[in-house]
N, C-alpha and C positions, 0 to 999 in steps of 0.2 A: 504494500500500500504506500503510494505518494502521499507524504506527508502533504498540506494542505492550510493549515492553523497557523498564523504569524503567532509570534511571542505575544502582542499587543493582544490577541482576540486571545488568548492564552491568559492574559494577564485579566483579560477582563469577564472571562467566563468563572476565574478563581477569585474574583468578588462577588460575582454575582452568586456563588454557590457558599463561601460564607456569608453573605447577606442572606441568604433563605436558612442557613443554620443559625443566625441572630434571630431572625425572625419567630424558627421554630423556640425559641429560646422565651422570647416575648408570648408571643402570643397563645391563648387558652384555646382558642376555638374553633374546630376542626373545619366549620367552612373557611373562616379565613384563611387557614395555612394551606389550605386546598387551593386557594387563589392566588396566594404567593404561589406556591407550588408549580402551578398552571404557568402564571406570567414567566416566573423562571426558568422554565423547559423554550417558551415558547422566545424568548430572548436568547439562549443558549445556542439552540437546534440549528439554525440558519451559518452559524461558525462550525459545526460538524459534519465530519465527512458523509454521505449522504448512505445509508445502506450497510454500511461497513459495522461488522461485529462487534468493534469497541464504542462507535457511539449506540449500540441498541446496549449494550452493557453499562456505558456509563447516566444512559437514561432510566434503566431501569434502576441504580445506585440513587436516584432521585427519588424514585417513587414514594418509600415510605413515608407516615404519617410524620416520625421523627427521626431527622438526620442529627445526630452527634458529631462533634468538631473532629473526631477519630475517625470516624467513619468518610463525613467528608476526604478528611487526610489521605485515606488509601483509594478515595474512589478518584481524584485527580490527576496522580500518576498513571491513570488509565488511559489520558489523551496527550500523553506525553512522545507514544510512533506518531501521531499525526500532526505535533508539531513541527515549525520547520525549524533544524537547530541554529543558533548564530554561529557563522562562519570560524573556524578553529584558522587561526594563522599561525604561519611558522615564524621563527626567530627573522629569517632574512626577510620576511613582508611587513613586519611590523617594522621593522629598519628600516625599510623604506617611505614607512607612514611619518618616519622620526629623521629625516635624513642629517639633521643638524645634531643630534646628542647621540655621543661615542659610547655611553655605556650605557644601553635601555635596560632599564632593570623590568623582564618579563612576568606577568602575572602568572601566579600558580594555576595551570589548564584542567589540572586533573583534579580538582576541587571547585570548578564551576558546576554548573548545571546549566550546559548551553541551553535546554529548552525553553529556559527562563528569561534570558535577555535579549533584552531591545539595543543594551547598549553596553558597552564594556569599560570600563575606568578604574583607573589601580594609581595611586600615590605612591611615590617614590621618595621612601622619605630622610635618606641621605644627603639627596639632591635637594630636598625640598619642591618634588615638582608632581603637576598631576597631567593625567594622560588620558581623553578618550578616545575611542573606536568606534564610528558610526559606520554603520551601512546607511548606504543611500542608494535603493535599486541597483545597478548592475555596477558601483562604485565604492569607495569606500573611502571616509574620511577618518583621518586623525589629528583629534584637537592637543596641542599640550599648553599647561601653564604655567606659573609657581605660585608656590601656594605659602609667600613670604605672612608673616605674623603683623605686619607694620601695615595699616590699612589707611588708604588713601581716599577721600569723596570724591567719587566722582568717577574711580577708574575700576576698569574691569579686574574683579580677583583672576581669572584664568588669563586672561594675554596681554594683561598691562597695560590697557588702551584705552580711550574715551569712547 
């Protein structure tokens, strides 16, 4: 299966399902949480793959009268093939997002959870400096800045600029 779910619709299907376990939380009264219920599937559905095994699984992981925050917790990693993961770069392509600093100190890869992020950023804090990684469709940027303690009005904390 082709993954298909950005991190974003990722990120926002994982509030909308604690939000309906807040709710189950609040609320006494089985029409209402039946309507959260309702509304929540029906906001969710449209971001999952259409057919596919893991969204009839991870909709039927909805269904009960009462979702628990543990329970939520294991039924999430269920749309974790179908998201798309952020780009894993090597040493020498992040070099080249950085072409100006000689010792890029690399984020730890194997302690992310690409299926999570939108965006990547690691402080360097020898250097005093910070570092992001955007995608932007078929390109990819890299912001750095410093992230000096002495604050100026008026100037940007990441590039030092007005």
């Amino acid at each position: 299966m082709e993954p298909t779910i950005t991190a974003y619709e990722y990120s926002d299907i994982k509030q909308h399902v604690n939000a309906l376990v807040s709710a189950y939380l609040a609320v006494n009264d089985r029409h209402m949480r039946s309507i959260i219920r309702a509304e929540t599937i029906a906001y969710v559905t449209p971001f999952l793959p259409e057919g596919a095994p893991l969204t009839q699984a991870f909709l039927a992981g909805l269904q009960p009268d009462r979702l628990s925050r543990k329970e939520a917790a294991k039924l999430l990693p269920l749309l974790e093939p179908a998201v798309i993961p952020f780009p894993q770069f090597s040493t020498k392509q992040l070099g080249k997002l950085f072409r100006k600093v000689k010792k890029l100190k690399q984020p730890a890869w194997a302690s992310l959870n690409l299926h999570e992020l939108t965006y990547l950023g690691w402080n360097d804090g020898g250097s005093q400096k910070k570092y992001l990684v955007i995608p932007d469709h078929e390109r990819v940027i890299g912001i750095r800045g410093s992230g000096t303690t002495n604050y100026q009005r008026g100037l940007c904390h990441l590039s030092d600029d007005w």
